[in-house]
N, C-alpha and C positions, 0 to 999 in steps of 0.2 A: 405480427407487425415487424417491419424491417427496423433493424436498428444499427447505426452506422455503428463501422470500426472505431477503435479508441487509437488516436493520434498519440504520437511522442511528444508532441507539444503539448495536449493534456494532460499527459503523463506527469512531463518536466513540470508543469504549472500545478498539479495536485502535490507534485515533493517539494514543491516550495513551500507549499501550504504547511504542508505538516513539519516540514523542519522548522519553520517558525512559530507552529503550534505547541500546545501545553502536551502533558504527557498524557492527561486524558483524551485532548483534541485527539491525538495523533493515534489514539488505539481506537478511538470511534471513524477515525479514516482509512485504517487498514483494511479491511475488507473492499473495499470500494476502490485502494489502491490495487488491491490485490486481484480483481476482478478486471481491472483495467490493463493491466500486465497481460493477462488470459485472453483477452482478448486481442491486442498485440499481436500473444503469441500463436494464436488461433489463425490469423490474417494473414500470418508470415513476413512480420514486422519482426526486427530483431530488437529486443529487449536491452537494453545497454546497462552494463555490468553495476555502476553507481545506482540504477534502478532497484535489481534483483537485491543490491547489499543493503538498500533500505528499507526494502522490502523484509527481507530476514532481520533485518535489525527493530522492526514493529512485531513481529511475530514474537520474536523473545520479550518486546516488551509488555505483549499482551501476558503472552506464560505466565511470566513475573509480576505483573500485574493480579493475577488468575489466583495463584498461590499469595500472595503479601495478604489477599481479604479472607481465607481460609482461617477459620476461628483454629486453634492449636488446644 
């Protein structure tokens, strides 16, 4: 099944989402951010730098996330 590229306009509309989302919002959107970048980057769309940094800026929060529920 064909399925279209992912627009910066998407892009820019799903980081709006998540910066105004909670902290859980935003780590249940990461992957779905993440996959949208890839494909971007796949298309040969350049990925613009405030994208990538929020991008990495959910990844740590997931980590962080990942580790805080680990029983000690």
């Amino acid at each position: 099944m064909y399925e279209p590229a992912p627009k910066v306009t998407d892009a820019d509309r799903l980081a709006r989402e998540i910066r105004e989302s909670s902290t859980d919002r935003r780590i249940e959107l990461q992957p779905l951010f993440g996959r949208m970048l890839q494909g971007l980057e796949e298309s040969g769309v350049p990925v613009p730098a405030r994208m990538r940094n929020l991008h990495e800026q959910l990844l740590e929060e997931a980590i962080e996330a990942k580790f805080d529920n680990l029983p000690v």
